[in-house]
ZAMAR-904558 format. One record per residue (C-alpha): residue in one letter; x, z, y. Coordinates in steps of 0.001 Angstrom, whole numbers, padded with zeros to 6 digits, always signed. Each point is the difference from the previous one (the first is absolute). Layout:
ZAMAR-904558
AXZY
...
This chain:
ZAMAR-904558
X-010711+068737-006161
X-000428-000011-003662
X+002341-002407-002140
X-000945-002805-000428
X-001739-000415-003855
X+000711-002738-002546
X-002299-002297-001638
X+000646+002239-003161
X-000345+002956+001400
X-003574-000616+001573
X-001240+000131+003441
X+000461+002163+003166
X-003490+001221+000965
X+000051-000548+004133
X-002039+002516+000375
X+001119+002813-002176
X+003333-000785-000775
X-000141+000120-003560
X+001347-002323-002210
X-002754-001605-002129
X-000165-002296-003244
X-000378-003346+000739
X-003316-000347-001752
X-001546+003091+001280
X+001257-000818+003179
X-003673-001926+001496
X-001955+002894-001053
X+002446+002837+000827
X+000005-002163+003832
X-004074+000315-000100
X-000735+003682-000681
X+003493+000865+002263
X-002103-001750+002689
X-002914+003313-000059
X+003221+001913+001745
X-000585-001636+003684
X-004118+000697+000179
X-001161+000859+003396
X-001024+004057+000353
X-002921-001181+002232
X-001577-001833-002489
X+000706+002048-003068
X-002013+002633+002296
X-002941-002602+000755
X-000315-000387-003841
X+001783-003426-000253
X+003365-000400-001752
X+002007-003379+000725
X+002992-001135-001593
X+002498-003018+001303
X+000621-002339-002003
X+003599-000695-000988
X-000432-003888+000474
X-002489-001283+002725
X+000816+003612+001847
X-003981+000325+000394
X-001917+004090-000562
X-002586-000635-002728
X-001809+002757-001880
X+000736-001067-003562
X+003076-001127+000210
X+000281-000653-004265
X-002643-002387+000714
X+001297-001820+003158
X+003964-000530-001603
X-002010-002192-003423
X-001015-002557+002798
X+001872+000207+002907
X+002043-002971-001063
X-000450-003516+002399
X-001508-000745+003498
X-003693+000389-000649
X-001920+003123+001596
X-002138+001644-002870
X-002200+003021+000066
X+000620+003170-001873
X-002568+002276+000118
X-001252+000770+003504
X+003919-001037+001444
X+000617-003601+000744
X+003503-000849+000455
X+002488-003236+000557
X+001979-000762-002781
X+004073-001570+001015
X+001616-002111-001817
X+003601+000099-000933
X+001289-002342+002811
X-001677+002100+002613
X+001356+002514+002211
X+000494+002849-001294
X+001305+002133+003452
X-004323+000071+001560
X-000853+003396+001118
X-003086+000863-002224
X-003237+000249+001224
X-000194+003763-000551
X+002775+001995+001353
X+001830+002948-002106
X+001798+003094+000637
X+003390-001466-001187
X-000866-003583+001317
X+002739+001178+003241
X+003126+000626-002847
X+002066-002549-001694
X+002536-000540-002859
X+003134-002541-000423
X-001455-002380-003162
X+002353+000251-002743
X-000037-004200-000603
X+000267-000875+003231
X+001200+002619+001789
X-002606-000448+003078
X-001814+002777+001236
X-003395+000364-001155
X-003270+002437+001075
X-000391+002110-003101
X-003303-000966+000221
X+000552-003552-001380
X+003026+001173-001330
X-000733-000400-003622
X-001712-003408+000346
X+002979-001124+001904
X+002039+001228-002786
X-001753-001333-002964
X-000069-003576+001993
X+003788-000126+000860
X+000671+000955-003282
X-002451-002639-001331
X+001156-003191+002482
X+003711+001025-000490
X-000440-000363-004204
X-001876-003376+000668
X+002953-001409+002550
X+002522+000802-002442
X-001476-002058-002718
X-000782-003166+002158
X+003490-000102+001411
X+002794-001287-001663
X+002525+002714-001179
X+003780-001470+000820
X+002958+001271-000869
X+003872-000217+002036
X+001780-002336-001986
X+004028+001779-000405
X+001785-002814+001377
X-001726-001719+002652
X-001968+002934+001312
X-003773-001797+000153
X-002827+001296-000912
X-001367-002428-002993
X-003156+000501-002063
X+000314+001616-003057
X-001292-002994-001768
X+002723-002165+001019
X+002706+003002+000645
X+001908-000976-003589
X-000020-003507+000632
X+001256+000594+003660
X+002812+002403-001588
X+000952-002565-002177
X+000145-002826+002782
X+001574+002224+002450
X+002759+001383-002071
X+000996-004079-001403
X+000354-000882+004252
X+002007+002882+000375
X+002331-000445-002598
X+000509-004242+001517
X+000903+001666+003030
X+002060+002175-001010
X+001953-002640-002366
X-000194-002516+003029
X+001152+002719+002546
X+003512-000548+000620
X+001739+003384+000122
X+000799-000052+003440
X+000035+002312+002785
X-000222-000340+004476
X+002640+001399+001495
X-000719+002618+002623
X+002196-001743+002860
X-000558-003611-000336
X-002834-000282-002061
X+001416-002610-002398
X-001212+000045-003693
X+003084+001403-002031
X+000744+000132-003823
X-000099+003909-001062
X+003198+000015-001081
X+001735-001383+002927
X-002599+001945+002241
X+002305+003496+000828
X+003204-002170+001005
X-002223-002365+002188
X-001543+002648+001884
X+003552+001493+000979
X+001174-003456+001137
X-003178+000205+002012
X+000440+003465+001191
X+003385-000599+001111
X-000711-003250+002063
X-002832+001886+001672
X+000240+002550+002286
X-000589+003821-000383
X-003357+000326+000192
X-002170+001518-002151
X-002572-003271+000369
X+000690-003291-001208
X+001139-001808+003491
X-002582-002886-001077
X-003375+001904+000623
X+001284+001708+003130
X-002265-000084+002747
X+001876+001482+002727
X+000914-001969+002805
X+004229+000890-000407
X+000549-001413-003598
X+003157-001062-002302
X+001239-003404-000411
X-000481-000843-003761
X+003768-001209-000100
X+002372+001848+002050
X-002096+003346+000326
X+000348-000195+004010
X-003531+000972+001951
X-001489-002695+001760
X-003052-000017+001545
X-003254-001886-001747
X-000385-001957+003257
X+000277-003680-000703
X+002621-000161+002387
X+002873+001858-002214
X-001052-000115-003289
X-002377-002223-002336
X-002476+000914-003417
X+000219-001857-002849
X-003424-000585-000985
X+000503+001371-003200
X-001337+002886-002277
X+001736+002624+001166
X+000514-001693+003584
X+003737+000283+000384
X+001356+000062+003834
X+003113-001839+001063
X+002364+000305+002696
X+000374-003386+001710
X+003447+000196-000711
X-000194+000070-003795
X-003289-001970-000567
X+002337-002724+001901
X+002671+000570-001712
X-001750+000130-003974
X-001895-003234+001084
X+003360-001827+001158
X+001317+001047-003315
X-002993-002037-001797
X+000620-003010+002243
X+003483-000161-000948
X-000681+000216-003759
X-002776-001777+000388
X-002364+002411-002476
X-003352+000901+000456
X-000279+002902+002599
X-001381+003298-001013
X-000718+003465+001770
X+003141+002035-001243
X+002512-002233-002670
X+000108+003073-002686
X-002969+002410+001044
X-003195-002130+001069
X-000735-003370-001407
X-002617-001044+002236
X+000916-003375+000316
X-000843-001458+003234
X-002380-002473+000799
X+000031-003218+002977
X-002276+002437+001993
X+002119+003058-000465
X+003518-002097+001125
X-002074-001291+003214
X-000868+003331+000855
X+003472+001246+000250
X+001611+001022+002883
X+002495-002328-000592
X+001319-003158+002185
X-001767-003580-000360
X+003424-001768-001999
X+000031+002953-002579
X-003795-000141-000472
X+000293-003624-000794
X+002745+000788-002264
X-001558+002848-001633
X-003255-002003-000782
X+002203-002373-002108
X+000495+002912-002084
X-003362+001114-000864
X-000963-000599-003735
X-003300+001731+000001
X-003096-002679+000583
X-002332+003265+001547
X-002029-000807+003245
X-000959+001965+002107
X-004128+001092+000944
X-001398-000853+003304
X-001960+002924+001206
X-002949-002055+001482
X-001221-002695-003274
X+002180+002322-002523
X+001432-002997-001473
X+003564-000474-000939
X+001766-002061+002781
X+003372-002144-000658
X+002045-000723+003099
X+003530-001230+000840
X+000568+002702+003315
X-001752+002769+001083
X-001225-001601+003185
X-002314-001724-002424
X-001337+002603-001725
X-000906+001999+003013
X-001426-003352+001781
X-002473-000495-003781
X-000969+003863+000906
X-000408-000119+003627
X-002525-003395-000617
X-001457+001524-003416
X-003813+000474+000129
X-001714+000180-003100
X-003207+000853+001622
X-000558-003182+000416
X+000334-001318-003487
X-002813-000475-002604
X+000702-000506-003730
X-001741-003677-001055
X-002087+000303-002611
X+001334-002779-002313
X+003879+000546+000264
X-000351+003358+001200
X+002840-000673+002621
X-000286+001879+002968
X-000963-002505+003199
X-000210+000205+003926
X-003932+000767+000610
X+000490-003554+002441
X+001174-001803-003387
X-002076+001737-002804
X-003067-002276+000242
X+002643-003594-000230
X+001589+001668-002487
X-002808+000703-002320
X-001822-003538+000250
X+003147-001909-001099
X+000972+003551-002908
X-003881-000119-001100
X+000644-003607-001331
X+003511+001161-001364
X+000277-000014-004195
X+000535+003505-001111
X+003492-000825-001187
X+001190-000972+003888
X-002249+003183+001310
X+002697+001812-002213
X+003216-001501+001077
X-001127+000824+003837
X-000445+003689-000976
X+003371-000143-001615
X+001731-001919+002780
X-001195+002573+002589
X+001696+003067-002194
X+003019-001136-000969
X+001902+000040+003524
X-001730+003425+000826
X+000924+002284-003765
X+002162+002451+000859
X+002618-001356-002883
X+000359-003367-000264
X-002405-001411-002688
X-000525-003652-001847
X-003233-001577+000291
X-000213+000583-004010
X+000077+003228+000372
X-002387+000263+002925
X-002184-002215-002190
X+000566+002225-003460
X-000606+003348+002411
X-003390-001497+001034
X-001061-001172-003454
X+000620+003366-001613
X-001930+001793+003666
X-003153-002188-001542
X+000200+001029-002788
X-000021+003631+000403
X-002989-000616+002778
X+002354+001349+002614
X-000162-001225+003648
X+001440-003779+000828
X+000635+000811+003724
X+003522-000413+001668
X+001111+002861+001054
X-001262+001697-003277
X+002647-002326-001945
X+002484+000347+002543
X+000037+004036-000274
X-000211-000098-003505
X+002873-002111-000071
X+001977+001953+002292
X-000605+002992-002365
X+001867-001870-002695
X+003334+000266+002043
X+001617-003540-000941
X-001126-000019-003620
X-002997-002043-001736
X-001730+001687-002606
X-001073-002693-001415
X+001249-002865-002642
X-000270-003861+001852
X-000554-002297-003350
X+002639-002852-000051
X+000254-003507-001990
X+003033-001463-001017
X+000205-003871+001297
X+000207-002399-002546
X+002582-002269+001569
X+002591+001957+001946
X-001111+003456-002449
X+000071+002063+003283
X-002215+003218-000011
X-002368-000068+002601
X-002704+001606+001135
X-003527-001258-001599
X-001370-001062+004160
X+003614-002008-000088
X-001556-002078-003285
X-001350-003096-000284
X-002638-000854-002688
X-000649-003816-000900
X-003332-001150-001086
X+001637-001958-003089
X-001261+001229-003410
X+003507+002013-000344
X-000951+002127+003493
X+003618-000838+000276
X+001057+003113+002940
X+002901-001035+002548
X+001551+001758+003109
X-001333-001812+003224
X+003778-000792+000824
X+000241-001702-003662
X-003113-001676+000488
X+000794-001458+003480
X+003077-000982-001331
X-001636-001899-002903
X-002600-001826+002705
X+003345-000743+002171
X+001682-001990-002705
X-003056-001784-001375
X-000617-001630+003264
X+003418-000519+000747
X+000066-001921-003541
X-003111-001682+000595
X-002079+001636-002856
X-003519+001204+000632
X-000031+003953+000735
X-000364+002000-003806
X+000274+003247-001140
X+004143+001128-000124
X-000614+000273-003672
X-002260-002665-001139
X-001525-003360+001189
X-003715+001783+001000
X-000451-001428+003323
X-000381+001888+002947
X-003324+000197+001777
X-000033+000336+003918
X-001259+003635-000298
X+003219+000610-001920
X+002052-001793+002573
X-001549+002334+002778
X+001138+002911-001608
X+003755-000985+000651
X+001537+002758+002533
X+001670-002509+002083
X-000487-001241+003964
X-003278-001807+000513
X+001666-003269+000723
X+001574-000032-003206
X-003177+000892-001747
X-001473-002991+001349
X+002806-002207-000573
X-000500+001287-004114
X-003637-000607+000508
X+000035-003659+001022
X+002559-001256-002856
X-001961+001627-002182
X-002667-001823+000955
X+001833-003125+000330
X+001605+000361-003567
X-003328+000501-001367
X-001813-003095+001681
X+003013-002278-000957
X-001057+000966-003511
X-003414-001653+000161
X+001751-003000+001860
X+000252-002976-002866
X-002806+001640-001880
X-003440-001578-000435
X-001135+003410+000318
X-002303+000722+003346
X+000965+002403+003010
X-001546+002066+002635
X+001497+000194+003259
X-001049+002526+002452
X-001294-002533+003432
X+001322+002890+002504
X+003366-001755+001653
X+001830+003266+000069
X-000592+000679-003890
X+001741-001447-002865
X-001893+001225-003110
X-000424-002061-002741
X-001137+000524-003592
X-000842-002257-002522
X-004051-000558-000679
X-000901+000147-003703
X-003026-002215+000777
X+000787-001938+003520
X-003674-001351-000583
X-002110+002986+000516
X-000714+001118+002891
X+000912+003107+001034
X+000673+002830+002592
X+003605+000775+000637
X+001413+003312+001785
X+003521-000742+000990
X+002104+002864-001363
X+002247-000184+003130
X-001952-000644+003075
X-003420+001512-001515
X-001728-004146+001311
X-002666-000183-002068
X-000703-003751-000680
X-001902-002532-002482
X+001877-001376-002654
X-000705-003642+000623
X-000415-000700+003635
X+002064+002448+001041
X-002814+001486+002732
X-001685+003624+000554
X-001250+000285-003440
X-003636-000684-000456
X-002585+001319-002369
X-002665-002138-001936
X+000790-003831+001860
X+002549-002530-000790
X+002654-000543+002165
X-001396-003580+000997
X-003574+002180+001384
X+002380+002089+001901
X+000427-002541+003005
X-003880-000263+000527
X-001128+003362-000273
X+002674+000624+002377
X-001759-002544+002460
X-003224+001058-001221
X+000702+003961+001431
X+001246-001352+003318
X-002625-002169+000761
X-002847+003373-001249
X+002205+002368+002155
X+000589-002500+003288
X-003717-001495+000314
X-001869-000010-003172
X-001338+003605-000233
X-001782+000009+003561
X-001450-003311-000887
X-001468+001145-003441
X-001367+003231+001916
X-001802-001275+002312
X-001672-002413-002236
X-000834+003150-001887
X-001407+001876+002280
X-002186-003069+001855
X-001561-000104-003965
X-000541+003674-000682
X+000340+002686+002915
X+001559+002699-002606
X+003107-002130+000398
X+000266+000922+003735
X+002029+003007-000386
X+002893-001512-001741
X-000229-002802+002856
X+000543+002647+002509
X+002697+001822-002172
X+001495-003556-000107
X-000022+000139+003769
X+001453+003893-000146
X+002727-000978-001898
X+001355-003568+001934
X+003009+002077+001734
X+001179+001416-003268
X+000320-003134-001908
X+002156-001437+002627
X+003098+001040-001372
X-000810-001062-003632
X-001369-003049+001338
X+003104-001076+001295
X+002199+001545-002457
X-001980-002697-002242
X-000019-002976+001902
X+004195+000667-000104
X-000862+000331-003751
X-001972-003500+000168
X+001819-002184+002353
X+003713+000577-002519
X-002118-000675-002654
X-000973-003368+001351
X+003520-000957+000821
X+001083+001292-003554
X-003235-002445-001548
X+001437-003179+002323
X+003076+000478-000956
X-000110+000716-003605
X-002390-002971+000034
X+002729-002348+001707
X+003107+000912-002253
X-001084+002373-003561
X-001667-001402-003014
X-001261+002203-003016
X+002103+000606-002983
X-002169-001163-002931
X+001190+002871-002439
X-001158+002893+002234
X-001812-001446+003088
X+002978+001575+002228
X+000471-001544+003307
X+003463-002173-000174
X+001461-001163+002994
X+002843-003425-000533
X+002830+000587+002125
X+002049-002725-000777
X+001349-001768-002776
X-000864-002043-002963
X-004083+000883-001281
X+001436+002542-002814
X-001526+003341+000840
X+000372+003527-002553
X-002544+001992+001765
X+001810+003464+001596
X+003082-001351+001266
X+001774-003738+000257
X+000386-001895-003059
X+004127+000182+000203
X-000429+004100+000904
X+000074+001730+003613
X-003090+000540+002015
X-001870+002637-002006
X-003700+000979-000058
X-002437+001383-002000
X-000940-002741-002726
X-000943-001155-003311
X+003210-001090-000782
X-001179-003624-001707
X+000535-003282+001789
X-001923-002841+000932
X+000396-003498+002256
X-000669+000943+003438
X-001573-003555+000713
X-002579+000841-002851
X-001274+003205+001005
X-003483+000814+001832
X+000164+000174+003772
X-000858+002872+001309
X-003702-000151+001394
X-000410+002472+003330
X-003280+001590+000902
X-002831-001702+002407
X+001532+000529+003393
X-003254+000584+001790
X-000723+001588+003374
X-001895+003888-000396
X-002791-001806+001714
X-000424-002328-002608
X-000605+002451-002488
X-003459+001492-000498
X-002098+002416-002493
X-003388-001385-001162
X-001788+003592+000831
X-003248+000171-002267
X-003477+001042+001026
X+000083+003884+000185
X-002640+000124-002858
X+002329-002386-001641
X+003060+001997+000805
X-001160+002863-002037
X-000208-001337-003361
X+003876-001123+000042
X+001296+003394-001687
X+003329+000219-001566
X-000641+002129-003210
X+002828+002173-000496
X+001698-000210+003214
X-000376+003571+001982
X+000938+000227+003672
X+002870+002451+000034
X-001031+000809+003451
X-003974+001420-000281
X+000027-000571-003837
X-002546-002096-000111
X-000439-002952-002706
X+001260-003113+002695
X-003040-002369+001259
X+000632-002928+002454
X+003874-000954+000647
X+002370+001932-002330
X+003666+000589+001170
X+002663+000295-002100
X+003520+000928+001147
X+002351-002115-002285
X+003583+002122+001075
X-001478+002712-001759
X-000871+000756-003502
X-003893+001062+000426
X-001369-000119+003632
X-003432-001131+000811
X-002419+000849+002923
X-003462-001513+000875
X-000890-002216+003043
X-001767+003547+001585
X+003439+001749-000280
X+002472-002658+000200
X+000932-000408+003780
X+000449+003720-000070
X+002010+000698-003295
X+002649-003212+000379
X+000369+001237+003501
X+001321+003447-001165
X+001302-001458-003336
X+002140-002808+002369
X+001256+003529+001845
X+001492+001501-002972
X+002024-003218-000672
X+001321-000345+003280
X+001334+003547-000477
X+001491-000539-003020
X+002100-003015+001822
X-001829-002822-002709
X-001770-003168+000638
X-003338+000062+000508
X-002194-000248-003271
X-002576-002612+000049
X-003597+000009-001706
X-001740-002382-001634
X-003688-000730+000870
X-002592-000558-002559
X-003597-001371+000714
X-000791-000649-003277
X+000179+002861-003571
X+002726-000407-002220
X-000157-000338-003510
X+000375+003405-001813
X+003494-000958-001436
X+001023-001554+003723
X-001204+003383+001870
């Protein structure tokens, strides 16, 4: 085979062999082409050439290589022929078969063999495809430290990045060196007289004792061959695995329990200090185990095989009794805390972790990793480690922190911010600080800050910042890391400190009504009426009479619409239907969804009548013993005592309530007038004419049930801020609206009928 040419030096004519210029080269390829006509046909008169690219015998083959470019099939002449394009195959047998179609040649790009046929096609393509790869890939070049391949575009930037790393190492590598026996990391210059202190202790063979595999082997001490049964001899689960005699592993770890130092694998060739699980795997007697664990320094765990997590124990029983019941199958992570749970737990987990603030979500994940690193960690750092894991995007999974951890060997890598306290000047860590809503965001330790609480109370001076006299609030108080009884106990003299501060005052008050609660705060306006959300208990409440708030009705209306809604809901509403539908049959279907519905209203039925019958005894009793305090229309019961009242508590202190604070003769006051006690059957609608019935519209007023502006009765819920449903979708919508406050563990609301339309400014 001919050498190959250069792109220089021209082309290698397949069929000739001669090296051609690489612009004469097409041509040269079409007349070179005349050298493989047929004998047959140059005797019938008819000379064919092949052509060099499609491989097809044409007559004028000058003609046939200007257009034999692309898929098409043209005509030339009498000959019509199929045009290939570049992509296709170029290994077809032609249609026409030659004399040398049988021979074949080794192609000088490729090195495949070819037909010499097709050979210079093949040729002139592989020559042509292999030019076009090399410009669309991207040339690289081995960078002369690291050894990559990098693209020459970036190679001198790479160089210049590579060779800066390489130097750090080098000035950070500490100029060390293993030893061939023991496989401890040895200063150079101390390296040749270590190694013969090592040969020497070792025995005579060529391989270091402490990667034999055979089953006699040395004891790493006394050089005596024991056998790597557990029974005679015990491996240090070192680097280099060192094997003991029982003899001297007893005797080295008797020598730590009498000096009481840490114990290692060898006291001047191996370090490896020893860890709890190492010292309860020893061969060793129960006593000297105990003994021995009091000498451990190092805080490493070891892994349980099954969950993979770090496990601390006090005796090896334990351990093995955690990985005989281990099965981590059987865990899911939640998807709040990410805490793995038992599959039979998960779903009670998540309900009460869905409702979880972020901030307790975290401490769970936090409390679950911190008895299971591998070293043993703060929950600072676990909580540093896991903000610096979102910030890079990286995975917040247990066992992810936990292995990176572990990877870390004992050290943190990163800085834990600290505060300095301003009373006792102690540096502590920032999640150890305190910060005061004062102006002055005055920071304490919690122990200062309990401290400061402690001798307030003790002192009998209201609860303040440790620094200045900003008052603290009760979320403030809550943040106090003491036992929950104590908490409380700060909570309530609180509290009572700051309620004795209105006491004496002329200033009004509002009490929260629930027994159990003892809120108070002082009402800028105890006039107005208002809705109150205790800050403590969450009882939402009015402002004046103390009930279920109500919406758009004085507290004097509240007693009759109350009646009003039992009587509608007991007897009233299958009276009114049937009236309805004896004057207009279109009524007949809520008549019969009146009927329908008779079992469900049972239970709202009587939860109302409860509602009804205590708030007749309330009305007969307030009616016996309260009058009204003329300043504020409060109701003010006399319990004794000369007629001086100050409304909110007794007019020489004690017996606080929610008041206006000014006082008044008790003997001069309005009574307090109850509502009609009358009897549901006593109280009847005046149901119009149906043609009647449809001209009382309430303009504005949409049914929030069907949407619909509201004709006929109009219901309004007054428990809730905007409720209103028409007499077609009432029974229906309070049933299911009465549901969903019996689920919620409230009272039941109560709606207000309306026969008649309100004014615009009323509705």
């Amino acid at each position: 085979m001919a050498a190959k040419a250069t792109r220089n030096e021209g082309k290698l004519c397949g069929l000739c062999n001669t090296l051609i210029n690489e612009y004469q080269y097409r041509a040269h390829v079409a007349k070179c082409g005349v050298s493989s006509d047929d004998d047959n046909e140059k005797k019938a008169g008819t000379v064919l050439k092949v052509c060099g690219l499609c491989e097809r015998q044409v007559k004028d083959l000058a003609d046939h290589y200007r257009t034999c470019t692309g898929v098409k099939t043209k005509t030339n002449g009498n000959h019509e022929y199929q045009q290939k394009s570049r992509n296709a195959p170029i290994y077809e047998q032609p249609s026409v078969s030659v004399s040398n179609a049988s021979k074949t040649k080794e192609c000088i790009i490729c090195s495949e063999m070819i037909a010499e046929n097709v050979y210079a096609n093949h040729v002139d393509r592989c020559i042509s495809n292999s030019s076009m790869r090399s410009k669309q890939l991207t040339r690289t070049k081995e960078c002369a430290i690291c050894s990559k391949m990098i693209p020459e575009d970036d190679y001198a930037h790479h160089v210049d990045k590579c060779s800066a790393q390489s130097s750090m190492k080098q000035t950070k590598q500490k100029t060390t060196q293993e030893c061939i026996i023991c496989f401890k990391e040895i200063a150079e210059s101390d390296y040749a007289a270590h190694v013969d202190a090592c040969i020497s202790r070792s025995s005579s063979s060529t391989k270091p004792k402490s990667i034999s595999r055979k089953s006699e082997v040395s004891c790493f001490t006394c050089s005596s061959p024991v056998s790597s049964s557990k029974t005679s001899s015990h491996t240090v689960p070192c680097r280099p695995h060192h094997i003991y005699c029982l003899k001297c592993l007893q005797n080295s770890m008797n020598e730590y329990i009498r000096s009481n130092t840490a114990p290692v694998c060898h006291s001047t060739l191996c370090d490896y200090e020893l860890s709890r699980y190492d010292v309860a795997c020893l061969p060793l007697e129960a006593d000297s185990i105990k003994r021995l664990l009091n000498c451990v320094k190092t805080t490493r765990r070891p892994q349980c095989p099954i969950c993979s997590f770090y496990i601390d124990f006090n005796t090896m029983d334990a351990f093995q009794k955690h990985v005989a019941s281990c099965n981590s199958e059987n865990f899911i992570p939640c998807e709040y805390c990410l805490c793995p749970y038992n599959v039979h737990r998960l779903d009670d987990h998540s309900k009460q972790c869905r409702s979880a603030p972020r901030s307790q979500q975290l401490q769970a994940l936090i409390d679950f990793i911190l008895p299971r690193t591998k070293y043993l960690a703060t929950a600072q750092q676990i909580r540093v480690f896991i903000a610096h894991k979102k910030k890079a995007r990286s995975a917040i999974e247990p066992h992810a922190i936990i292995d990176a951890l572990a990877e870390l060997d004992g050290a943190f890598p990163f800085d834990i911010p600290t505060f300095d306290c301003g009373i006792c000047m102690e540096t502590c860590i920032y999640d150890d600080i305190f910060v005061f809503g004062c102006e002055g965001n005055h920071k304490l330790c919690y122990v200062c800050f309990e401290n400061s609480c402690a001798s307030k109370m003790n002192n009998n001076e209201t609860l303040t910042c440790g620094m200045c006299n900003y008052q603290l609030q009760e979320g403030e108080i809550k943040q106090l890391r003491v036992p929950a009884d104590r908490k409380r106990q700060y909570l309530d003299y609180q509290i009572q400190k700051t309620f004795s501060a209105y006491i004496g005052g002329s200033q009004g008050i509002i009490r929260c009504p629930n027994g159990n609660c003892k809120w108070v705060a002082e009402a800028s306006n105890p006039n107005d009426r208002f809705q109150v959300k205790c800050p403590m208990c969450s009882y939402e409440f009015c402002s004046l009479c103390n009930r279920q708030y109500h919406f758009r009705t004085t507290c004097q209306q509240i007693p009759e619409i109350t009646q009003r809604w039992f009587f509608w809901c007991d007897t009233e509403r299958g009276r009114y239907w049937q009236a309805r539908a004896q004057q207009d049959a279109q009524f007949r279907a809520q008549l019969d969804d009146y009927e329908r519905q008779k079992a469900a209203n049972i239970q709202r039925n009587q939860e109302l009548a409860q509602r009804y019958n205590e708030l007749l005894a309330d009305e007969q009793y307030k009616s016996a013993n309260c009058r009204l305090c003329p300043h504020c229309q409060r109701v003010v019961q006399h319990l004794g005592g000369c007629d001086l009242m100050v409304c909110g508590r007794n007019y020489h202190g004690g017996d606080e309530q929610s008041g206006c604070g000014k006082g008044f003769n008790f003997s001069k006051a309005l009574p307090y007038t109850p509502m009609a006690n009358a009897a549901p059957q006593q109280v009847n609608n005046h149901v119009h004419e149906p043609e009647q019935q449809k001209l009382v519209v309430h303009q504005g007023a949409q049914c929030d049930t069907c949407h619909n502006q509201v004709q006929g009765i109009r219901f309004d819920c007054v428990h809730c801020a905007s409720l209103i449903f028409c007499e077609k979708c009432e029974q229906r919508s309070t049933l299911e609206h009465s549901n969903e406050i019996r689920d919620q563990k409230k009272q039941q609301h109560v709606f207000q009928l309306i026969t008649q339309p309100l004014n615009q400014n009323d509705s």
